[in-house]
C-alpha positions as CSV (number, residue, x, y, z in Angstrom):
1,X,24.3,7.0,17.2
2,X,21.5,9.2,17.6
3,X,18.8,8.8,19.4
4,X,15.1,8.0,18.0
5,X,11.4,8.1,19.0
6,X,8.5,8.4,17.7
7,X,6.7,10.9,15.9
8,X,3.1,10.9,14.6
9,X,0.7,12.6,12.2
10,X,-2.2,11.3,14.7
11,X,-3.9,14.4,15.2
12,X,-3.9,15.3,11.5
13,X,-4.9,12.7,10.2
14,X,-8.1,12.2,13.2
15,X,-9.1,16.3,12.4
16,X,-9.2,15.9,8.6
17,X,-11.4,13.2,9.0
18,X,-13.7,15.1,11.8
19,X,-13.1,13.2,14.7
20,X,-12.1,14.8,18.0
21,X,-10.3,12.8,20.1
22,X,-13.2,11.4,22.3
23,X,-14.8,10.2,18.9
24,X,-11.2,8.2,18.0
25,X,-10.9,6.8,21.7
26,X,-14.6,5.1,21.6
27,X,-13.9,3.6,18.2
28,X,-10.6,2.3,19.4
29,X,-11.5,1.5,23.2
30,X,-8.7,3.5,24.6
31,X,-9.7,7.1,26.9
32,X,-9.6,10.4,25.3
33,X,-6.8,10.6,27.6
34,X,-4.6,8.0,25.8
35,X,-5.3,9.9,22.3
36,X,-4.0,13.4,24.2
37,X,-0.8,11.6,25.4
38,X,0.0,9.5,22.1
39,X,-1.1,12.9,20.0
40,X,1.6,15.0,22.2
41,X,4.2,12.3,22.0
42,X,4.2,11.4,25.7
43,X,3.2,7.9,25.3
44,X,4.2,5.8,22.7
45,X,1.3,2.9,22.0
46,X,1.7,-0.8,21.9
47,X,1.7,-2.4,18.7
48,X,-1.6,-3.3,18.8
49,X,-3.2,0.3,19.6
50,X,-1.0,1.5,16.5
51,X,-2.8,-0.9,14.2
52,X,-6.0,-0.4,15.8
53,X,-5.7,3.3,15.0
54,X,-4.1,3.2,11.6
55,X,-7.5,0.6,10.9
56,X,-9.7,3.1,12.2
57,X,-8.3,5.8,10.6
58,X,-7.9,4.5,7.2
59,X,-4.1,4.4,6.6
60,X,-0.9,2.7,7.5
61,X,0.6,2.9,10.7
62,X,3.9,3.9,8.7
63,X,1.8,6.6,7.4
64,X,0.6,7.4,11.0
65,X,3.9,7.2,13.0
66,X,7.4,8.0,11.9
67,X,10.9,7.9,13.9
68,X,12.6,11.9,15.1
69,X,16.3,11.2,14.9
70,X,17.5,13.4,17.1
71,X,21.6,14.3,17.3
């Protein structure tokens, strides 16, 4: 079987709307930090901080995050 993770459109999705990634972390209540790592696919969120961002961002977290199959 191959093995998955998690893929995102975070960072497309925040700069089409204007935001940088201190803007997104105050509106969520995570650190700017937390947005770099999730963005860059070095830390997947919790449930809840996917929701919260796909709420403040104005989609669908399964328009937000998407698994990588990889062989």
């Amino acid at each position: 079987m191959a093995e998955r993770r998690l893929g995102n459109r975070l960072k497309e999705i925040r700069t089409a709307q204007g935001l940088t990634q201190t803007d997104l972390a105050a509106r969520v209540g995570v650190s700017r930090k937390t947005i770099n790592t999730v963005e860059n696919l070095v830390f997947v969120p919790s449930t809840i901080l996917a929701l919260a961002l796909a709420k403040t961002l104005g989609t669908t977290v399964e328009a937000l995050f998407y698994l990588i199959a990889e062989d």
